[in-house]
C-alpha positions as CSV (number, residue, x, y, z in Angstrom):
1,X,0.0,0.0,0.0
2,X,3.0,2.4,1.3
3,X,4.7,1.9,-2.2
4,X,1.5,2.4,-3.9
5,X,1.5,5.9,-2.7
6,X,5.3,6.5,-3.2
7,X,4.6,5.4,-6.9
8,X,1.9,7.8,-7.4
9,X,3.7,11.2,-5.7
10,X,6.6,9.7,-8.1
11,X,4.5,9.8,-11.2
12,X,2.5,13.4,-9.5
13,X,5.3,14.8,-9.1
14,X,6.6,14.2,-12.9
15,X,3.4,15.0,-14.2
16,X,3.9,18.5,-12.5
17,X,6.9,19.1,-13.4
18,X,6.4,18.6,-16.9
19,X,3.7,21.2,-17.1
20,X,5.4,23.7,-15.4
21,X,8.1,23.4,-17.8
22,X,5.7,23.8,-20.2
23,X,4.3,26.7,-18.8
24,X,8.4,28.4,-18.0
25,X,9.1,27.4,-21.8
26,X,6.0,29.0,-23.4
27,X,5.9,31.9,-21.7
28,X,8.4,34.2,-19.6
29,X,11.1,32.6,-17.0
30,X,10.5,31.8,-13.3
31,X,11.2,35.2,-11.6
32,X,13.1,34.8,-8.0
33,X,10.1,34.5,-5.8
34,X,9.0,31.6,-8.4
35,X,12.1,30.3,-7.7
36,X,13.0,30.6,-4.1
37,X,9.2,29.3,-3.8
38,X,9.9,26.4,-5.2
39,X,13.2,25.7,-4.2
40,X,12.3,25.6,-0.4
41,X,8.9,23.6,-1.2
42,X,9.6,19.8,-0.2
43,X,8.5,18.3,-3.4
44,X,10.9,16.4,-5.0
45,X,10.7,13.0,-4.5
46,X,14.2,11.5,-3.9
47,X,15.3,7.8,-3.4
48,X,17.2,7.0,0.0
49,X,20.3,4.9,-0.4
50,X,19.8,1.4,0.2
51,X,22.0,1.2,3.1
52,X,20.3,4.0,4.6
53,X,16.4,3.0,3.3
54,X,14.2,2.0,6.4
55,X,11.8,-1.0,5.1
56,X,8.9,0.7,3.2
57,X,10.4,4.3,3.6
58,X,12.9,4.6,0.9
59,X,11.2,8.1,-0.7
60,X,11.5,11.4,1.5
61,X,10.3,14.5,0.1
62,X,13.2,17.3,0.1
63,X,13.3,20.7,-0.8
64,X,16.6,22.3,-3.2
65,X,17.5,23.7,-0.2
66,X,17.9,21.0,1.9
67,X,21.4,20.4,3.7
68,X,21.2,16.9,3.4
69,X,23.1,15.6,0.2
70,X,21.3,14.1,-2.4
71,X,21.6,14.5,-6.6
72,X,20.3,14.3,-9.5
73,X,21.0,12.0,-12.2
74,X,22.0,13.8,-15.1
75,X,23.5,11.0,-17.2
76,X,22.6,7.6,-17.8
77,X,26.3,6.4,-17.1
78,X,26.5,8.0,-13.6
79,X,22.9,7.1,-12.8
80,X,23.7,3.2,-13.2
81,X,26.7,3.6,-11.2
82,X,24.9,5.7,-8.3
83,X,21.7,4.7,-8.0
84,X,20.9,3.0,-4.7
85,X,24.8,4.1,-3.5
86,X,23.3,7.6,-3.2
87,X,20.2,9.8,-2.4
88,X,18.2,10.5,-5.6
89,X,15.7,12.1,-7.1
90,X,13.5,9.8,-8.2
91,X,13.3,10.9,-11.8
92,X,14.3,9.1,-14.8
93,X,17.6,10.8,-17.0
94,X,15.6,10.5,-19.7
95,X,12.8,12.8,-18.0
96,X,15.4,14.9,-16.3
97,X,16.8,16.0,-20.0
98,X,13.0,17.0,-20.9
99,X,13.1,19.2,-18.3
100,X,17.1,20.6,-17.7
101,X,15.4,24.0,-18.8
102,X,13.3,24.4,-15.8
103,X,16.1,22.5,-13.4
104,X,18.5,25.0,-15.0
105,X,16.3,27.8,-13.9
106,X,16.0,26.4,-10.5
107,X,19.3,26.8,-10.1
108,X,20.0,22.9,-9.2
109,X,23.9,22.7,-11.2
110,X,25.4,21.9,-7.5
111,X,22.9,18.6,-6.9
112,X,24.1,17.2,-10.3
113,X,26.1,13.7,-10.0
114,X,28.3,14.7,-12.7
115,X,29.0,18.3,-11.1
116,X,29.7,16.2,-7.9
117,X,32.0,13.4,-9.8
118,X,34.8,12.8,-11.3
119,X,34.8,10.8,-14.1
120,X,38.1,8.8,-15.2
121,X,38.9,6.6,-17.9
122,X,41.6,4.2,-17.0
123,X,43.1,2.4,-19.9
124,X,44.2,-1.2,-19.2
125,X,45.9,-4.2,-21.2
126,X,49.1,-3.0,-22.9
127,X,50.1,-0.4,-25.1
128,X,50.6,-1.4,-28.6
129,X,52.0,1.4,-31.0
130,X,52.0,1.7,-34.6
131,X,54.7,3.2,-35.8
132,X,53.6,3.5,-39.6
133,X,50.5,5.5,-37.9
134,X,53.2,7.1,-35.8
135,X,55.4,8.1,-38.6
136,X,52.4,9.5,-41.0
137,X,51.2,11.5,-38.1
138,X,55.0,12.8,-37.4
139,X,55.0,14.1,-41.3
140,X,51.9,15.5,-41.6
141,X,52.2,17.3,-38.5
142,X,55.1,19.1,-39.9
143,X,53.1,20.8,-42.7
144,X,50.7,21.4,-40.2
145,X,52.2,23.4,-38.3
């Protein structure tokens, strides 16, 4: 019944979202009492870490101004990796890049996971050159230049 109810704010909560995006897009921006409104409300919807999570309590409601640190998953790579490590918003990347204009104008840069990781590619196996490559690269470069 409990995650009935956390389903539905979910889904409410997107459906609201959406429309004032709508409404921000087809008409003039949020202005600052718009958005320190809504930036204090506790609204958003965001998914306790599962170490953390209480049995049938894993949504709290939390305003952008919250102290406590939770994100938003901004990329599909970062959201595999973090969700259920992390607090998050309980919003899909895909829905999230519908509405980056109206996040963007809620000011919410800071609570995005890539704004809050570092990303790193570490190459492994061993390095194989080419040295024809190499040398073509070497020539060209000097007319290049």
């Amino acid at each position: 019944m409990e995650d009935e109810h956390h389903e539905n704010s979910m889904q409410r909560f997107e459906e609201l979202v959406s429309l004032l995006n709508r409404y921000c897009s087809k008409s003039s921006p949020l202005n600052g009492r718009q958005i320190n409104a809504l930036r204090s409300a506790r609204v958003f919807p965001v998914l306790r870490a599962s170490e953390t999570s209480q049995q049938g309590t894993d949504i709290d409601l939390r305003s952008l101004d919250d102290d406590t640190d939770w994100y938003i998953a901004d990329k599909t790579t970062l959201d595999c990796a973090f969700r259920g490590k992390v607090d998050i918003l309980a919003l899909s990347v895909k829905s999230f890049l519908m509405l980056a204009e109206l996040f963007g104008q809620l000011k919410c840069g800071g609570r995005y996971l890539s704004s809050a990781v570092v990303e790193e590619v570490i190459p492994r196996g061993e390095c194989i050159r080419d040295h024809r490559v190499e040398q073509d690269l070497k020539t060209r470069l000097k007319y290049a230049s």
